[in-house]
py3Dmol code that shows the C-alpha trace and the ligand (Angstrom):
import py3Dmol

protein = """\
ATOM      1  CA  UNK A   1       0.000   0.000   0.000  1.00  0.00           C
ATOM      2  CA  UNK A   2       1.183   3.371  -1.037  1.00  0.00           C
ATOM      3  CA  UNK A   3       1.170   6.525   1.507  1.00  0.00           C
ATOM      4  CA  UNK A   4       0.873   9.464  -0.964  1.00  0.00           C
ATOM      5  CA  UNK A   5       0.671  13.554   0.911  1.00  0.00           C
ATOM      6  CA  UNK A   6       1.815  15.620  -2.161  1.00  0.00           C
ATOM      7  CA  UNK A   7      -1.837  16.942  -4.146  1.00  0.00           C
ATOM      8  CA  UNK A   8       0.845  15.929  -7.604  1.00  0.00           C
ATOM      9  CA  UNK A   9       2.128  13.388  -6.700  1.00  0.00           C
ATOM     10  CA  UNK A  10      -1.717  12.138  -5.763  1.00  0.00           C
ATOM     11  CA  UNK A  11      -2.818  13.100  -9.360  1.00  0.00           C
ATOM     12  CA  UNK A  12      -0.563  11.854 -10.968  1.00  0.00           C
ATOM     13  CA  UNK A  13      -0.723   7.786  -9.732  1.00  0.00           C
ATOM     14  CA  UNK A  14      -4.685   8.180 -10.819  1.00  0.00           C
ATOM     15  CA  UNK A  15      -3.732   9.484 -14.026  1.00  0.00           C
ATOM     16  CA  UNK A  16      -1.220   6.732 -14.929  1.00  0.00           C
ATOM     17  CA  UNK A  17      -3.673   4.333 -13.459  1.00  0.00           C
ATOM     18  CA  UNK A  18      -6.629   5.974 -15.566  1.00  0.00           C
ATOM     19  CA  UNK A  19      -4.158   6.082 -18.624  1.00  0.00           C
ATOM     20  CA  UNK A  20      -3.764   2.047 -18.404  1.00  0.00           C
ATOM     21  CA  UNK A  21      -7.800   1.786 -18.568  1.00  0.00           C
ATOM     22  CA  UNK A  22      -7.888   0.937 -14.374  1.00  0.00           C
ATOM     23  CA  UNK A  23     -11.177   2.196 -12.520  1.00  0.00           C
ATOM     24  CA  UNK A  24     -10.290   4.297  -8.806  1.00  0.00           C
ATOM     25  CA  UNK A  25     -12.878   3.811  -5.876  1.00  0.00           C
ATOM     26  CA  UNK A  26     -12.490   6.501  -3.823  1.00  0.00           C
ATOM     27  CA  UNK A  27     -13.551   6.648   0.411  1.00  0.00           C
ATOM     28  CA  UNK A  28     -13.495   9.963   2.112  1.00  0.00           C
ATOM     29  CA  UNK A  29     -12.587   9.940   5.429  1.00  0.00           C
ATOM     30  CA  UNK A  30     -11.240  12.018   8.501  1.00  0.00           C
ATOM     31  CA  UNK A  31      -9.409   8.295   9.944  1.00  0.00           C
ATOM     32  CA  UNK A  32      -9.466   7.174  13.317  1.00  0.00           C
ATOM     33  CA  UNK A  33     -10.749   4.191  11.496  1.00  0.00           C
ATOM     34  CA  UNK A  34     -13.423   1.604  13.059  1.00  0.00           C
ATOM     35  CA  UNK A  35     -15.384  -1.285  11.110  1.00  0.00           C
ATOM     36  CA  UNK A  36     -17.943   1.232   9.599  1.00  0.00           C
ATOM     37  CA  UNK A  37     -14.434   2.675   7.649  1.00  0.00           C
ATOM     38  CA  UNK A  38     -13.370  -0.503   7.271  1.00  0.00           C
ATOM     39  CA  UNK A  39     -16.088  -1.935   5.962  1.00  0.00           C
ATOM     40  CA  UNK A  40     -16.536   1.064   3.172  1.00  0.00           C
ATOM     41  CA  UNK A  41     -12.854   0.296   2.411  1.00  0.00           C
ATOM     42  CA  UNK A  42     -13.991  -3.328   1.537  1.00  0.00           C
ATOM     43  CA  UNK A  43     -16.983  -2.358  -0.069  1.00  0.00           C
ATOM     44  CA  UNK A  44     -15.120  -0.390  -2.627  1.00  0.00           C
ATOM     45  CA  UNK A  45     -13.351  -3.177  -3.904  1.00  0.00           C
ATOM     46  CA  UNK A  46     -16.364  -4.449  -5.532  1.00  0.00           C
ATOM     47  CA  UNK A  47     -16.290  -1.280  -7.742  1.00  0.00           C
ATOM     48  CA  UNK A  48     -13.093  -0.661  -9.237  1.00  0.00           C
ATOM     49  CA  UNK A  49      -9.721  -2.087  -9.842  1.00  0.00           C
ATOM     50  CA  UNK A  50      -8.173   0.438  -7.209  1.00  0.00           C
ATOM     51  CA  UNK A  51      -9.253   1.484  -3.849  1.00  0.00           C
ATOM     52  CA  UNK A  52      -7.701   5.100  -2.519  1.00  0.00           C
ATOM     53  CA  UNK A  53      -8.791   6.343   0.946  1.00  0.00           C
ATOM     54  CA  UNK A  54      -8.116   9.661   1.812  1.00  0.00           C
ATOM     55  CA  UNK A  55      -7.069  10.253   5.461  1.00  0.00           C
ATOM     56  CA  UNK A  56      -7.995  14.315   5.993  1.00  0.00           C
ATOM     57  CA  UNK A  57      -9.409  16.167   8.998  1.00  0.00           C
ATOM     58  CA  UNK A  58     -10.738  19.060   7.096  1.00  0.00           C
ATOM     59  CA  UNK A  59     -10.741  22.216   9.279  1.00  0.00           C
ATOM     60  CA  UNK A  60     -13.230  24.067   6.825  1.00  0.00           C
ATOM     61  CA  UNK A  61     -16.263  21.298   7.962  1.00  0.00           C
ATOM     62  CA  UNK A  62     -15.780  22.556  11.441  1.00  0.00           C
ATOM     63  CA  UNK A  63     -17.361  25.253  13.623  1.00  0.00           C
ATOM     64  CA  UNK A  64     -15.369  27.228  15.818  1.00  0.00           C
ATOM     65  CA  UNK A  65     -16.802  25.730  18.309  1.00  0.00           C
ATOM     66  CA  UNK A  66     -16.599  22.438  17.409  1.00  0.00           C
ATOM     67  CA  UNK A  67     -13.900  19.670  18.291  1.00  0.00           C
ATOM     68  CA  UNK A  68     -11.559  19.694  15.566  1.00  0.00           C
ATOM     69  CA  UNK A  69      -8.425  20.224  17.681  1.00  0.00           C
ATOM     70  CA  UNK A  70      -9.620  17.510  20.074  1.00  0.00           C
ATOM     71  CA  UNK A  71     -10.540  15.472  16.716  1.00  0.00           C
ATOM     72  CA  UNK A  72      -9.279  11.595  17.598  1.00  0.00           C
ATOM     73  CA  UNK A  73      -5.645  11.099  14.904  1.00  0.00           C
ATOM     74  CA  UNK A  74      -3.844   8.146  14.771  1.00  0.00           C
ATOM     75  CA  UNK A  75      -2.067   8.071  11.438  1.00  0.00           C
ATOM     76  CA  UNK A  76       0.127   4.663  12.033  1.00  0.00           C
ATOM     77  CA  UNK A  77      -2.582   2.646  13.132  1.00  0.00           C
ATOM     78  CA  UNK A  78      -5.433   4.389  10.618  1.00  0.00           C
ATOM     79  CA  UNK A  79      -2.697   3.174   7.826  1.00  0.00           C
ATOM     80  CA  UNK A  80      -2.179  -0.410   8.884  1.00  0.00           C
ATOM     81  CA  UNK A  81      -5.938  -0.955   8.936  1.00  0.00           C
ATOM     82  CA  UNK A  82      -6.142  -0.031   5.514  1.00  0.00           C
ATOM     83  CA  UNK A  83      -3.376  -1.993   4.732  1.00  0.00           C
ATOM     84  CA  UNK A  84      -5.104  -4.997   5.822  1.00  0.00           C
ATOM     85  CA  UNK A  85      -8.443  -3.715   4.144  1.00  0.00           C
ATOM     86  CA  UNK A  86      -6.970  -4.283   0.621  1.00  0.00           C
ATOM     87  CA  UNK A  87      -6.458  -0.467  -0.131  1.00  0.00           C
ATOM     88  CA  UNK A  88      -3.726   0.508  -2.948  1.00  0.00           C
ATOM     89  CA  UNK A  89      -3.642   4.165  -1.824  1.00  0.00           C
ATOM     90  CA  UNK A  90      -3.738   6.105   1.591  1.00  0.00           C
ATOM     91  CA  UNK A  91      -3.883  10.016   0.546  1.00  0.00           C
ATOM     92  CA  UNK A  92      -2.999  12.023   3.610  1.00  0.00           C
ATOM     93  CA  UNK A  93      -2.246  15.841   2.464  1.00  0.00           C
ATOM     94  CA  UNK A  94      -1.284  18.358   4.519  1.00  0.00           C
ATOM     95  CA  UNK A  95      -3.563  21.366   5.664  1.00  0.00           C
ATOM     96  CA  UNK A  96      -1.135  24.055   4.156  1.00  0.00           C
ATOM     97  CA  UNK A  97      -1.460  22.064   0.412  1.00  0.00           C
ATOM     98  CA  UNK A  98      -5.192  22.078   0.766  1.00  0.00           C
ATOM     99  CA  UNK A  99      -5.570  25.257   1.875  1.00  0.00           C
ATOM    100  CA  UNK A 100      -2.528  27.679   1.157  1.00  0.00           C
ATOM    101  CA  UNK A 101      -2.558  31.090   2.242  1.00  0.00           C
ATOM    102  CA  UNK A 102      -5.448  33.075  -0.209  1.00  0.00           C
ATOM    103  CA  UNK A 103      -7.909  30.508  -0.358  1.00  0.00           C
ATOM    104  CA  UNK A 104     -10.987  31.724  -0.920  1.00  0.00           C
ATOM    105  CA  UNK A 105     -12.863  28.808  -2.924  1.00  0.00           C
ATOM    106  CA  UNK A 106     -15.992  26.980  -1.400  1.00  0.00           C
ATOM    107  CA  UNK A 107     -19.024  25.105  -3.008  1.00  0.00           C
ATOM    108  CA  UNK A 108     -22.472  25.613  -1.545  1.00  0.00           C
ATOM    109  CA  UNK A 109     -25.239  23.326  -1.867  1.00  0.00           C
ATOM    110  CA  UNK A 110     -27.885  25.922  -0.888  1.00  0.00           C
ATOM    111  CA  UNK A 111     -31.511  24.138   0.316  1.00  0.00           C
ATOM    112  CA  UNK A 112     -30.123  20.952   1.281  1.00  0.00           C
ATOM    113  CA  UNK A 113     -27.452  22.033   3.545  1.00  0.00           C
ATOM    114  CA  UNK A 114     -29.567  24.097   5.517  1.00  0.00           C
ATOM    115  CA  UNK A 115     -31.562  22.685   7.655  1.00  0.00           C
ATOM    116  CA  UNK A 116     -31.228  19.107   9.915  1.00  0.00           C
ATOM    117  CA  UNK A 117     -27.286  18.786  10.575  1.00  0.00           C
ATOM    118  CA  UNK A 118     -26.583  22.354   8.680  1.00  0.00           C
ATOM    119  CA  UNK A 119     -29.456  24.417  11.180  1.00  0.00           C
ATOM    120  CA  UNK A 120     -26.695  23.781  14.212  1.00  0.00           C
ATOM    121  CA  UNK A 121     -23.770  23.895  12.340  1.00  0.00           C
ATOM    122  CA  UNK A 122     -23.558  27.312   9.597  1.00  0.00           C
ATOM    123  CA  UNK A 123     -21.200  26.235   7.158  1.00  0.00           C
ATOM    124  CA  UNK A 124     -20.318  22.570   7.852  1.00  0.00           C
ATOM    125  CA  UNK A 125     -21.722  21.235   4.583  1.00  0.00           C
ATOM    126  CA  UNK A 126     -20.702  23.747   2.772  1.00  0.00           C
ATOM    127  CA  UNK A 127     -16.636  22.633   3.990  1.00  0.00           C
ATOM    128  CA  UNK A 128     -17.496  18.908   3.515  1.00  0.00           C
ATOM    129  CA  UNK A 129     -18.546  20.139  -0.728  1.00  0.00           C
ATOM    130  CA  UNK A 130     -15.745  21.821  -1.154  1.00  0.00           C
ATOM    131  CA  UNK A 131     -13.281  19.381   0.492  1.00  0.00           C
ATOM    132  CA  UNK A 132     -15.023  16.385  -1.353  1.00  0.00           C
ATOM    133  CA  UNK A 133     -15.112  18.323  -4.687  1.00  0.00           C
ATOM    134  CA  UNK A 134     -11.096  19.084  -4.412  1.00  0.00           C
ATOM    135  CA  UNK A 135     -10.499  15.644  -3.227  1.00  0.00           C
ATOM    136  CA  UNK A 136     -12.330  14.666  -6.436  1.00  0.00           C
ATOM    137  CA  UNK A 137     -10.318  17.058  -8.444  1.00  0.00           C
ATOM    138  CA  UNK A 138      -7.224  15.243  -7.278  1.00  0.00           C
ATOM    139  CA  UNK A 139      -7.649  11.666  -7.506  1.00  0.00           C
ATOM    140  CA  UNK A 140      -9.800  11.933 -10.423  1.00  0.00           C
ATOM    141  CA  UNK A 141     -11.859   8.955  -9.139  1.00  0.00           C
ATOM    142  CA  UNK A 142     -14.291   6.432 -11.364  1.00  0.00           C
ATOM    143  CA  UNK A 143     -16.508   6.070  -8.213  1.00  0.00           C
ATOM    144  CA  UNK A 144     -16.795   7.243  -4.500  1.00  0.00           C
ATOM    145  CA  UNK A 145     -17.950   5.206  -1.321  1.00  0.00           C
ATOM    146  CA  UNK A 146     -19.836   7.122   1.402  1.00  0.00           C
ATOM    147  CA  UNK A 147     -21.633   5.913   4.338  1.00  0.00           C
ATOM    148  CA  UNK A 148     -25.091   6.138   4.878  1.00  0.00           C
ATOM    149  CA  UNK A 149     -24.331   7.496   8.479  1.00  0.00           C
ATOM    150  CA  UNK A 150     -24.051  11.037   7.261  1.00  0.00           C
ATOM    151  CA  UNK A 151     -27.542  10.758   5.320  1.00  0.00           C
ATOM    152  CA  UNK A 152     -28.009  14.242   4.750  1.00  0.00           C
ATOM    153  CA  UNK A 153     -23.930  14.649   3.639  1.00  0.00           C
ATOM    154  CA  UNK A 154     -24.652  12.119   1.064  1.00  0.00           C
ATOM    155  CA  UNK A 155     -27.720  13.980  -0.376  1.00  0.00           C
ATOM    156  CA  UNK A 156     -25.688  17.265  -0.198  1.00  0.00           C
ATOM    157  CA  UNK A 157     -22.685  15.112  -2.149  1.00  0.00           C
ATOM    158  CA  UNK A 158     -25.252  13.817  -4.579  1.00  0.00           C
ATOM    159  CA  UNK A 159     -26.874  16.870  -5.356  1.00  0.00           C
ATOM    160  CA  UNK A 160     -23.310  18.632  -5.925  1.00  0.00           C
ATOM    161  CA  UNK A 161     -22.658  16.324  -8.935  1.00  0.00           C
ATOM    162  CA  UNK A 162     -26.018  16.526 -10.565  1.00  0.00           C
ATOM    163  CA  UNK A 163     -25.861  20.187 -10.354  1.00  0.00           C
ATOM    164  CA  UNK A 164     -22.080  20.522 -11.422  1.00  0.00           C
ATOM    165  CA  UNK A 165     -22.927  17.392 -14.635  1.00  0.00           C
ATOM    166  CA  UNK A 166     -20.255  15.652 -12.463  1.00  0.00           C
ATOM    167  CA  UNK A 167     -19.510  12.177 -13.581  1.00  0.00           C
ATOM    168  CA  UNK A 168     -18.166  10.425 -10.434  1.00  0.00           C
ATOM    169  CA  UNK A 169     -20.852   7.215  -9.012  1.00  0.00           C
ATOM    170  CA  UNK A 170     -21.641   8.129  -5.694  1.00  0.00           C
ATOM    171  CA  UNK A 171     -22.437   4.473  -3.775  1.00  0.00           C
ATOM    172  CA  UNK A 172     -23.813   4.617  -0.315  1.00  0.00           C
ATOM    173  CA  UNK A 173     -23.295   2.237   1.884  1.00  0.00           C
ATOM    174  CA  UNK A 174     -25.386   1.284   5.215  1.00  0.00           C
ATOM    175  CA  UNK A 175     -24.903   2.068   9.255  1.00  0.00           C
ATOM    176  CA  UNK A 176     -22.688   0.252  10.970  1.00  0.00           C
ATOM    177  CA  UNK A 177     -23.225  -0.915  14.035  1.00  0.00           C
ATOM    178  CA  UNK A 178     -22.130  -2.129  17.631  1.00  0.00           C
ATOM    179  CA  UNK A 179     -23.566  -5.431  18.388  1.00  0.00           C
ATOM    180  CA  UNK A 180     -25.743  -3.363  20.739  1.00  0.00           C
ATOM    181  CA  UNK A 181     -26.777  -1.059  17.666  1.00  0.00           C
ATOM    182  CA  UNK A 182     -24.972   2.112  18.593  1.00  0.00           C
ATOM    183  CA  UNK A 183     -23.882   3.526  15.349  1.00  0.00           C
ATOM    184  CA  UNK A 184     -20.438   3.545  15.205  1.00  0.00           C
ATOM    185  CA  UNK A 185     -18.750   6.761  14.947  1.00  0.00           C
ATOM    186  CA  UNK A 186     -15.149   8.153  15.538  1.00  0.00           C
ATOM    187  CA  UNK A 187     -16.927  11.024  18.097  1.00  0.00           C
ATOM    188  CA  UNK A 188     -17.827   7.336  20.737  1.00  0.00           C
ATOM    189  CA  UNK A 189     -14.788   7.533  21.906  1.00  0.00           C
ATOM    190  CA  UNK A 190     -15.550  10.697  23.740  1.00  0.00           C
ATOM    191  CA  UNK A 191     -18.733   8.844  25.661  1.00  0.00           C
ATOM    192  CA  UNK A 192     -17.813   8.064  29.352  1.00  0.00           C
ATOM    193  CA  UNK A 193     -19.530   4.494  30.049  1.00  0.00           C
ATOM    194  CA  UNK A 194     -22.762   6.083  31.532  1.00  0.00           C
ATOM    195  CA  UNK A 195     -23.061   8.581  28.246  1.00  0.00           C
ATOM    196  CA  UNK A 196     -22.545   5.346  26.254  1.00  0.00           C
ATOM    197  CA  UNK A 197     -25.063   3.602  27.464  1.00  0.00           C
ATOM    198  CA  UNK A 198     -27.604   6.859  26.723  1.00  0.00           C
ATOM    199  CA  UNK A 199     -26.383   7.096  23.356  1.00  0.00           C
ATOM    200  CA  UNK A 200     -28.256   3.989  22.756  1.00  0.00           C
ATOM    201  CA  UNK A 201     -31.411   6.072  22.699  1.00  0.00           C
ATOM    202  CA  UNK A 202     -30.660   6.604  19.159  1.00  0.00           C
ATOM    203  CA  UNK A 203     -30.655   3.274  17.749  1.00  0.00           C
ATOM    204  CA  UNK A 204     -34.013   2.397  20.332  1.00  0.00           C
ATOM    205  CA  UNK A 205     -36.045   5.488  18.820  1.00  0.00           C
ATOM    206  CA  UNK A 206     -35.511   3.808  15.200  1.00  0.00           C
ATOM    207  CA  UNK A 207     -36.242   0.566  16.140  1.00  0.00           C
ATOM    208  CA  UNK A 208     -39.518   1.867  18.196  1.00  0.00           C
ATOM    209  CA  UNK A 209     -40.337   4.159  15.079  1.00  0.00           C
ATOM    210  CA  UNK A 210     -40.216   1.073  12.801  1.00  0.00           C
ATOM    211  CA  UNK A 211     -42.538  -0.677  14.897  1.00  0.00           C
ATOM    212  CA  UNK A 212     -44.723   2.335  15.323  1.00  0.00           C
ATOM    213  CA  UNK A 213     -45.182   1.760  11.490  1.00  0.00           C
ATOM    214  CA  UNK A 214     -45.528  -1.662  11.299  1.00  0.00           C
ATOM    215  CA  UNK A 215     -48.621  -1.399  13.941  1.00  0.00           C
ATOM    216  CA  UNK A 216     -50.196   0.775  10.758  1.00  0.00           C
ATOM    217  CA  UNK A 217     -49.110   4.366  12.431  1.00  0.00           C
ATOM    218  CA  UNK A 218     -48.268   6.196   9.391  1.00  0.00           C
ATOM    219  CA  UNK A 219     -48.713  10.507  11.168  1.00  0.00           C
ATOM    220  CA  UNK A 220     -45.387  11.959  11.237  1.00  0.00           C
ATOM    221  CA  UNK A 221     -46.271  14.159  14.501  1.00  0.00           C
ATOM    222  CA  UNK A 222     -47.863  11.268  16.597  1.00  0.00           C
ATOM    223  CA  UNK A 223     -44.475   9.116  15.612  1.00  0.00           C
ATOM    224  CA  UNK A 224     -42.368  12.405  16.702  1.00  0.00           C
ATOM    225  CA  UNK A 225     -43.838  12.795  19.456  1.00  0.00           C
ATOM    226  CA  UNK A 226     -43.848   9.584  20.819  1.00  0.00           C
ATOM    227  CA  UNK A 227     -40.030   9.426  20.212  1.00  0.00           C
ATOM    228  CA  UNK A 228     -38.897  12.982  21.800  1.00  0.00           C
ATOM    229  CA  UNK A 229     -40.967  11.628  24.951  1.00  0.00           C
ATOM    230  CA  UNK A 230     -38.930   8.378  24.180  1.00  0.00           C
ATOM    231  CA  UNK A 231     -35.275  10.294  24.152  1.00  0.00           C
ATOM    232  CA  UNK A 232     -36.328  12.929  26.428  1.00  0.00           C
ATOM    233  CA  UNK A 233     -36.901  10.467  29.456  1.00  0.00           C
ATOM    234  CA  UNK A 234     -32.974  10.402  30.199  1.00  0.00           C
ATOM    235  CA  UNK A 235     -31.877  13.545  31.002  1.00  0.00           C
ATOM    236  CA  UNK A 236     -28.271  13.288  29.977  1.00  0.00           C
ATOM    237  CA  UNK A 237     -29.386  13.559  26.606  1.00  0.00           C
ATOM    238  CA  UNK A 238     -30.449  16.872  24.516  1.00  0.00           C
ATOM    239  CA  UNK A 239     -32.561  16.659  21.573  1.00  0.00           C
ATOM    240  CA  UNK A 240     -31.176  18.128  18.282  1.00  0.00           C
ATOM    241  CA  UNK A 241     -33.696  17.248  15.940  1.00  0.00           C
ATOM    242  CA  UNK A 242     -35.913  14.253  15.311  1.00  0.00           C
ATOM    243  CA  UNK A 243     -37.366  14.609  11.826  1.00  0.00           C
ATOM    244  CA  UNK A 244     -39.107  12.322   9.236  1.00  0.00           C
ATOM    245  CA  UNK A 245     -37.799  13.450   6.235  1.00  0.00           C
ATOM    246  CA  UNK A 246     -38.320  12.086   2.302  1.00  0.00           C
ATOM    247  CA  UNK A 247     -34.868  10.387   1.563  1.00  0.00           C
ATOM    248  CA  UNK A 248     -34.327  12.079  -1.897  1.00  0.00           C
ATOM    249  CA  UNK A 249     -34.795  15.576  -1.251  1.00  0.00           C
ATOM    250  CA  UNK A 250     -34.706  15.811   3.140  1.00  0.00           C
ATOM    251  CA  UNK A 251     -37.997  17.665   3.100  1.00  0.00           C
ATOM    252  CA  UNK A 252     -40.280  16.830   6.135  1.00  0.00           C
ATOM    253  CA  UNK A 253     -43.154  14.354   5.764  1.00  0.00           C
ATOM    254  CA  UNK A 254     -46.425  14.910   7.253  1.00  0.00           C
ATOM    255  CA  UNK A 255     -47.566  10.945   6.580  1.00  0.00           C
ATOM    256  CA  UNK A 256     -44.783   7.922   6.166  1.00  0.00           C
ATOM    257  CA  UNK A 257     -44.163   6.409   3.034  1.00  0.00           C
ATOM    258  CA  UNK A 258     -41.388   4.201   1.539  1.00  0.00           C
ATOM    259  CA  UNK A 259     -39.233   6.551   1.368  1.00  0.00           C
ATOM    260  CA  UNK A 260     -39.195   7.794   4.770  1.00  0.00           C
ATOM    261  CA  UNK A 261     -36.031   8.169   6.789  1.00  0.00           C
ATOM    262  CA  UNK A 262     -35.882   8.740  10.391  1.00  0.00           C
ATOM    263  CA  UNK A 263     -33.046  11.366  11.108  1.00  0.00           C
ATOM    264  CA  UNK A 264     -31.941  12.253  14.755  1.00  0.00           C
ATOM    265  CA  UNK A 265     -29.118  14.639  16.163  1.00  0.00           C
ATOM    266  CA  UNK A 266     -28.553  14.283  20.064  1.00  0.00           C
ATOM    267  CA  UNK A 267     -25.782  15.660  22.091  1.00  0.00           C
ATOM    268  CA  UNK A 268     -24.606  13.657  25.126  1.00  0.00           C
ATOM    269  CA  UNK A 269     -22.542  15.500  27.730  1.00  0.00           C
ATOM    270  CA  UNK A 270     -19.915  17.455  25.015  1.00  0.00           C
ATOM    271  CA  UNK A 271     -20.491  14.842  22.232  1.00  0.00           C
ATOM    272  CA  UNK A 272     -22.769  15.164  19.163  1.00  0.00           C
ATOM    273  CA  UNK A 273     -24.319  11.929  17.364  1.00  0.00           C
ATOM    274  CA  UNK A 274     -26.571  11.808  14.868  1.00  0.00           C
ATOM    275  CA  UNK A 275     -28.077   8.229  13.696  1.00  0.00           C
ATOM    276  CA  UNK A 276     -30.922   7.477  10.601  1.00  0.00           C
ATOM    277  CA  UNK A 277     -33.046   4.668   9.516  1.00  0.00           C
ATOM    278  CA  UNK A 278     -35.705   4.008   6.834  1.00  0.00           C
ATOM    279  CA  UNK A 279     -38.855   3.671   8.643  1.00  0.00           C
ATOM    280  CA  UNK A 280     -40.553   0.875   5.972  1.00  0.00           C
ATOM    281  CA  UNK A 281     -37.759  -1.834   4.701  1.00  0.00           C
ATOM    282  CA  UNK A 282     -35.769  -0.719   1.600  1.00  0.00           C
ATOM    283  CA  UNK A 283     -32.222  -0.438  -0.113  1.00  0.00           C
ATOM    284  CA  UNK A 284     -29.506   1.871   1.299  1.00  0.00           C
ATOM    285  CA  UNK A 285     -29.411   5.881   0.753  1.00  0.00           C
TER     286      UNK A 285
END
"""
ligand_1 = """\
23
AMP
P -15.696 10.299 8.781
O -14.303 9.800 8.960
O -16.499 10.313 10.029
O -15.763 11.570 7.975
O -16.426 9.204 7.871
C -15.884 8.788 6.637
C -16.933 7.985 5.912
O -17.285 6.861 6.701
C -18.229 8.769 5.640
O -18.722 8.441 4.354
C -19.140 8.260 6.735
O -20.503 8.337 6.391
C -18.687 6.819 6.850
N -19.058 6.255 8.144
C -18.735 6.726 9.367
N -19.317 5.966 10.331
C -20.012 5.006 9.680
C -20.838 3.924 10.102
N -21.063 3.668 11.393
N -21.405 3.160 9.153
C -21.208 3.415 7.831
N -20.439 4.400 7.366
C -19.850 5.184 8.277
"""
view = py3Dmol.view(width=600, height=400)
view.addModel(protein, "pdb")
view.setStyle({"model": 0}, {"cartoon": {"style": "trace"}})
view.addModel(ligand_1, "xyz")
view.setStyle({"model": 1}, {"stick": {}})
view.zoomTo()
view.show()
């Protein structure tokens, strides 16, 4: 497995690759790698003949606020698990490359980034576009691997490369989980054992949502309100949002449909989590 951090040096190993008629997967990621990384990793295989992950805490997706210097980095171990996830290419670039003094470039995706995730956190989609989009300037990939975690990131992504005629195949692959279902997310290991055991709530409101629905309970507000009560009971946790939202465009539902997707934000103590399901059985994303 290669370690590439020059942006040319990046560039040009897709080109030569592209050149030869190869296929490049491509999995954005900020590392501190656990199995829902891993498993993206692997999942990109199936795509293309090479699989490049890019390893890239991107300060511009982060509020002042937020926990970006805290943000969990282990490079050496974050490589060796890709290593032994069948990835060709780790692309790790430095800050300063990305973002040299007189930058002044971002991409906006207006509506979609707005509310949900982007109502508590001005500007954090709009530094996840334009990271994604230079990332995709630079490895040039065939097809890109996201997880279904970040739902509304992937509709911001997906509606950034209709709107630019962007050729790139955005899959999406689905939550994973601890055995326990707590989505798995680089921001757990900031839970102290009780706030762990809260942040269960999350995974419990979508299972009691689903079965909500499969009693015949199809009113948004009556499923809502049953799950803030739901959250709300433990008092370590703070609701965010809880939303029913159509999965193509993120626009809230009144009545639940096949293509509703239950999408929660919750902060625990100093940590944020967010979680989503599909209330009535269907694909991914
Ligand atoms: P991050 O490093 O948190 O930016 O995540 C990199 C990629 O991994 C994104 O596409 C995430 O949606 C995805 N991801 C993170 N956690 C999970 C999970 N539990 N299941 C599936 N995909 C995930």
């Amino acid at each position: 497995m290669k370690i590439l951090r020059g942006l040319s040096e990046m560039s040009a190993w897709s080109c030569e690759r592209s050149a030869s008629g190869k296929t490049i997967a491509l999995v954005p990621t900020m590392g501190c790698f656990h199995e829902g990384h891993l498993s993206l990793m692997r999942h990109a295989r199936r795509f293309a003949d090479y699989v490049v992950v890019t390893l890239f805490v991107n300060p511009l997706q982060f509020g002042p606020r937020e926990d970006f210097a805290r943000y969990p980095r282990d490079f050496d171990r974050d490589a060796a698990l890709a290593a032994a996830n069948g990835v060709d290419v780790v692309f790790a670039p430095d800050p300063a490359d990305m973002y040299p003094p007189g930058y002044q470039t971002h991409i906006t995706v207006d509506q979609l980034s707005q509310g949900l995730c982007g109502r508590n956190r001005p500007g954090h989609f709009s530094g996840v576009t334009t990271v994604v989009a230079k990332l995709f300037h630079i490895v040039r990939p065939n097809v890109a691997v996201f997880g279904s975690k970040d739902f509304q990131q992937l509709a911001v992504i997906r509606r950034m490369l209709e709107d630019l005629n962007w050729d790139i195949k955005i899959i999406a692959h689905p939550v994973v989980r601890e055995a326990d279902g707590l989505a798995m997310s680089s921001r757990n290991i900031y839970l102290s054992a009780a706030e762990r055991s809260s942040a269960l709530c999350l995974s419990r409101a979508i299972k009691h949502a689903r079965q909500l629905v499969g009693q015949g309970l199809r009113e948004a507000t009556t499923i809502l309100s049953e799950l803030r009560d739901l959250i709300a009971a433990d008092q370590a946790v703070q609701i965010e949002y809880v939303n029913v939202v159509d999965r193509f465009n993120l626009s809230d539902q009144a009545v639940v449909d096949q293509d509703s997707v239950l999408l929660l934000a919750v902060r625990i103590g100093h940590t944020r989590l967010i979680d989503n399901g599909r209330l009535i059985e269907g694909e991914v994303g």
